[in-house]
Structure formats: structure tokens, C-alpha cells
C-alpha positions in Angstrom: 99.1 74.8 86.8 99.6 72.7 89.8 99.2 69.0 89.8 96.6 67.5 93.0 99.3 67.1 95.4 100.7 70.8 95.6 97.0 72.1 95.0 96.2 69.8 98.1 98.5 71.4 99.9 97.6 74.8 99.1 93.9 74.1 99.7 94.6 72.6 102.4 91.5 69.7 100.9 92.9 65.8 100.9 93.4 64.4 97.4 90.7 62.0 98.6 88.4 65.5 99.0 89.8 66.6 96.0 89.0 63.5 94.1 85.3 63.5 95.7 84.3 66.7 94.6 85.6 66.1 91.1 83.3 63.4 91.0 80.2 65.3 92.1 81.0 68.5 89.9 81.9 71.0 92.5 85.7 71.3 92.0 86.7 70.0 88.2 90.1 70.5 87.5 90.8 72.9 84.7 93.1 70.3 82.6 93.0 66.9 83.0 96.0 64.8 80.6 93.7 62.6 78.7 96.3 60.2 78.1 97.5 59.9 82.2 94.1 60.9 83.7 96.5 63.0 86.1 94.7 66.1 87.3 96.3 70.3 86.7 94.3 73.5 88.9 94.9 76.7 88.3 94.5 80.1 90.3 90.5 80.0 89.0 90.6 76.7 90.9 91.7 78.0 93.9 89.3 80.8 94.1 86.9 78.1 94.0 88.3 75.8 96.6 88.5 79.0 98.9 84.5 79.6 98.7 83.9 75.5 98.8 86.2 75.7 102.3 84.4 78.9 103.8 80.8 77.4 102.9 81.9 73.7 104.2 82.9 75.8 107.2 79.2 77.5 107.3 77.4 73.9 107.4 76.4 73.7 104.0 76.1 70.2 102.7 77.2 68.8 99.2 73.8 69.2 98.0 73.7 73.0 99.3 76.6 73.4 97.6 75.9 72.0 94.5 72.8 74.5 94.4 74.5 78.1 95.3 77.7 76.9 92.8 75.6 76.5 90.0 73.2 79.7 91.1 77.0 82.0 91.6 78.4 80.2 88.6 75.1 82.0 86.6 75.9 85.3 88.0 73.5 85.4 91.7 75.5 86.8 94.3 76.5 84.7 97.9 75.5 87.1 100.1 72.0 85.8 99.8 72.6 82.5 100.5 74.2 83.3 103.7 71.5 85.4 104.5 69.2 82.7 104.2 71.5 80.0 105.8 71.6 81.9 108.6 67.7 82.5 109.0 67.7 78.4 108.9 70.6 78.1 112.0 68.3 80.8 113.8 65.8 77.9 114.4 68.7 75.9 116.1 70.2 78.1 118.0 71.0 76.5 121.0 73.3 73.9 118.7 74.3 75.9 116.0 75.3 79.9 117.9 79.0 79.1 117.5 78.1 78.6 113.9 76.3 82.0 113.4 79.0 83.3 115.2 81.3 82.7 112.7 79.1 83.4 109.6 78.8 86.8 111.1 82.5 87.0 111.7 83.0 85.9 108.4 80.8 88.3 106.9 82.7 91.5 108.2 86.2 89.9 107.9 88.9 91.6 107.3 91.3 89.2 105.6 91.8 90.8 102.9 93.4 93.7 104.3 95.7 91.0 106.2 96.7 89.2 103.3 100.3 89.8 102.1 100.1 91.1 99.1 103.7 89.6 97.5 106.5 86.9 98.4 109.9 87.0 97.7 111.5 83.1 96.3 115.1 82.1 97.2 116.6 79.7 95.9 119.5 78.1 98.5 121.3 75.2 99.4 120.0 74.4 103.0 122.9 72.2 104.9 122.3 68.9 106.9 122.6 69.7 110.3 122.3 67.8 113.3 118.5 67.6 115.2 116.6 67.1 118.1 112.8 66.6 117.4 109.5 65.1 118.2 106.6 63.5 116.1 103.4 63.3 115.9 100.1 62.4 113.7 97.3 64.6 113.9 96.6 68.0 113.2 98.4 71.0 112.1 97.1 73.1 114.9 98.0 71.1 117.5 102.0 71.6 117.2 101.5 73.4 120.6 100.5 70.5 122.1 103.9 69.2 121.6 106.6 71.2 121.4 107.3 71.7 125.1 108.4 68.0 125.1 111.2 69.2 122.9 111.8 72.6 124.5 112.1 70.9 127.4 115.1 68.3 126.0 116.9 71.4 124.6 116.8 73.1 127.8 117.5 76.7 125.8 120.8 74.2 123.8 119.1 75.2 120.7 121.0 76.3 117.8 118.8 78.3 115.7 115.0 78.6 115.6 112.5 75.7 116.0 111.0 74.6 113.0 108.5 71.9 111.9 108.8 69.2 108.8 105.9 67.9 107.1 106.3 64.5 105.4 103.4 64.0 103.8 103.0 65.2 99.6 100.3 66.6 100.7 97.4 67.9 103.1 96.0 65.2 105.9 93.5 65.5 108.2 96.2 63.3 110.4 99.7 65.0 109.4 103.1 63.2 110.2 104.7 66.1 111.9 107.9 66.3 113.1 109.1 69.3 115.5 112.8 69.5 115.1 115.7 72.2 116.5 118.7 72.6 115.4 121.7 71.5 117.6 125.2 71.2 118.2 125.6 68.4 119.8 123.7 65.0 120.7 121.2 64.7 123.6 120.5 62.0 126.0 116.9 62.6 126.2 114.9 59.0 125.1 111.8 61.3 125.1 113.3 62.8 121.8 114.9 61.8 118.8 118.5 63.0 118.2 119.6 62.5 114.3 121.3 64.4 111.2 118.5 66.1 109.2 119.3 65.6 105.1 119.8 69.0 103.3 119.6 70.0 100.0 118.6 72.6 97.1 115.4 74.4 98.1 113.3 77.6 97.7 112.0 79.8 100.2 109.9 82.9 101.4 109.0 84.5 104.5 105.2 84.6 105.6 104.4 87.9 108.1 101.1 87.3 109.6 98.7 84.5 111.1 99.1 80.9 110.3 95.3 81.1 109.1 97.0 82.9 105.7 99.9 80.5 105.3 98.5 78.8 102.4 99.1 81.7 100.2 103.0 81.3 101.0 102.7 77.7 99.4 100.9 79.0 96.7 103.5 81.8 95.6 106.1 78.7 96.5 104.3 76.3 94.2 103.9 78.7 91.2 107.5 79.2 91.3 107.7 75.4 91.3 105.7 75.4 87.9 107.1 78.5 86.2 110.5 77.2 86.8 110.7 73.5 86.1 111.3 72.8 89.5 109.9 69.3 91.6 109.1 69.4 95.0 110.8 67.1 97.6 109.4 65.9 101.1 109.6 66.8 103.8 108.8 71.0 103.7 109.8 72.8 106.5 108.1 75.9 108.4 110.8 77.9 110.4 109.1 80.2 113.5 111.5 83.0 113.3 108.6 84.9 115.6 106.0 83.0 116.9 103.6 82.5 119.5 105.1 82.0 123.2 104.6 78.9 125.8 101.8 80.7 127.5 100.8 83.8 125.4 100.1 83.8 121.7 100.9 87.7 121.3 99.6 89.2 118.1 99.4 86.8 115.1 100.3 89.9 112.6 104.0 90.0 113.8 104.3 86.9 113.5 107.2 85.7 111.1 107.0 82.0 109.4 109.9 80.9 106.6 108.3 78.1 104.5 111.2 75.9 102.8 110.7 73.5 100.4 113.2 71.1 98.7 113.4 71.1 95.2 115.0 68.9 92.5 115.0 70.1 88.4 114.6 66.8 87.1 113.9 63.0 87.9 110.4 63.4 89.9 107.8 60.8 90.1 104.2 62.3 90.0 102.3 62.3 93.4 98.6 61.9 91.5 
């Protein structure tokens, strides 16, 4: 079971979104704690956040969605509601081709066959060690945007590979990120922020592939956080062992991304 703020996280949905479509019917907890009112998902839930994300990404409103949830939930198949949603876009096609676009794509994808099929969890005792980073609030995507400020600083000084921390308990549509590399000594850069970065006990796994999958990463880390007694601490940390390059992405499959998170065994507050 996972409480809202790991299962936002691994949705990638707010708690706000969360919350909404608990309160219009399409995405009801499994368990809620009657005495708390604190929500639980479970793997079943997930499944269903997965379809609610690829429809939401197809254009189908709350009331669409409402409609071919109850229709699936009574045994219809989706197929012909895309079919038919995409026989509506084809009378707007001049506004909605990137749309149909990516039904189609969506339709022959191949994810599946990309996914990675197991993670392996270590637990380890991550040192503090001694930072240069840069931060920003917006989207995940757009860590790009911002890291040649900090290669730049570095100037190749780096001490091991760049990572990113995520200080927030859970997803946002306007993330505080930070974009951090390791060093070994202090830089006079004002364009970057130079400090010790806390350490601590933690569990890990290594994600091969596109960032697209990441979520399942969190997911195998946040079951382990459940089956083990464990609490999450902020901020997690994505390490690009292998990533994309300054001016060429390469090929998302070799990528290599180590997701840490920081754990305690007791003492927690709940995030609901």
C-alpha cells in the first residue's frame, strides 16, 4: 500500500489531482483509515492511474472519462473508445493532428517491451559531501535548460556524476529542483551555490532506459519502503550515471539513471 504522497510520486498526479478525482469517482483509493481519513493505493490503483494519465493525454475530459471507466470497469474494451475519439479529432484536424499523432503512436507502442522488467534495492549509507548546484521551479523536463549553468561553474572540477534532488514529498506541476555535482573543493562562482549536501541511510536501484519509464523505479523503491517498515525522507536524488549529452540526446535505452531515496525506520510524520 502506498500512502498519497509516494503514490503521487509514482503517478506522477498532484495530491491535489489525486484528491479531485477521489471526489468525482475516477481514482478511489483502495483503503481509506476511517479513523484518520488518510488515503492507501495499491498496484490495482496504479494500473488505473496509468489509463486515467494516457486518456487525459488523449483529450478526454472528466466527463469522458467517467463514461469509458464505468463502460471498461463492466468489461467493454478501450480500443473502441479510441477508435471513436479519434473519428471526433478527425473533424479538427488542423488543431488537434499532433493529438492524433500521438493516439496513433500510442496505439502501436511498444513500451511494454521497454519496460524493465525487475529492480534491484540497496540499502547504504550515502556520505555528506560537498556541492555545487543550481535550482529551479518548474518542470521535470526542463533540467536541460539548466544544467549548463552548472557545467559551466565546474569547468570538468566535478567529482563524480551530476545528479538532481527533488524537495518536494511529492509530484508538482512546478518542482523545486536542484542540479547539484559533487566536488572537492569550494567555487567562486555567485551564479551557483556551493554548500555540504546532508547524507544519510537510503535505498537505491538503477533504472536502464528512458526517463519516460522512471516511475516504475519509484514504484519498486516505494514497495520496498512499505514491505520493510521504512519512511521516506526529502529530498530524493536521481544520479545520471549515462545520460543525454549537451547537444545530442543519443539513445534513451542506454541510458543509466540511479534513483536514491533517504530513508528512516521510525519517527515519520505522514505527508496526507
Amino acid at each position: 500500500m502506498y500512502q498519497i504522497g509516494e503514490f503521487s510520486k509514482i503517478t506522477r498526479l498532484t495530491i491535489q489531482t489525486l484528491r479531485y478525482y477521489d471526489n468525482e469517482g475516477i481514482l478511489t483509493p483502495s483503503y481509506r483509515d476511517q479513523q484518520s481519513g488518510y488515503r492507501f493505493y495499491n498496484d490495482e490503483d496504479f494500473a488505473r492511474a496509468e489509463m486515467i494519465i494516457r486518456l487525459k493525454q488523449f483529450d478526454f475530459s472528466i466527463a469522458e472519462l467517467k463514461e469509458v471507466l464505468v463502460a471498461i470497469d463492466s468489461g467493454e474494451e478501450l480500443q473502441y473508445f479510441l477508435d471513436e475519439k479519434r473519428e471526433q479529432l478527425n473533424f479538427e484536424v488542423e488543431r488537434k493532428q499532433q493529438l492524433i499523432r500521438e493516439i496513433e503512436a500510442q496505439l502501436g507502442d511498444k513500451q511494454d517491451e521497454r519496460r524493465q522488467t525487475s529492480y534491484q534495492i540497496n540499502e547504504l549509507d550515502i556520505p555528506a559531501m560537498l556541492i555545487a548546484s543550481v535550482s529551479y521551479q518548474g518542470r521535470y523536463d526542463e533540467v536541460g535548460k539548466h544544467i549548463g549553468q552548472l557545467f559551466k561553474a565546474v569547468k570538468g572540477k566535478a567529482a563524480g556524476p551530476v545528479f538532481i534532488c527533488l524537495h518536494d514529498d511529492s509530484y508538482q506541476e512546478a518542482a523545486n529542483i536542484e542540479i547539484c555535482a559533487p566536488i572537492s573543493r569550494e567555487l567562486n562562482d555567485s551564479k551557483v551555490t556551493t554548500r555540504v549536501l546532508a547524507g544519510g541511510s537510503a535505498i537505491s536501484t538503477m533504472h536502464y532506459g528512458g526517463y519516460d519509464l522512471l516511475q516504475f523505479a519509484y514504484k519498486a523503491l516505494f514497495t520496498y519502503i512499505f514491505e520493510h517498515n521504512l519512511i521516506a525522507q526529502i529530498p530524493s536524488r536521481e544520479v545520471y550515471h549515462r545520460g543525454p549529452g549537451m547537444f545530442f540526446k543519443g539513445n534513451p535505452n542506454n541510458y543509466q539513471t540511479e534513483v536514491i531515496i533517504l530513508v528512516e525506520r521510525e519517527g515519520a510524520n505522514n505527508n496526507e
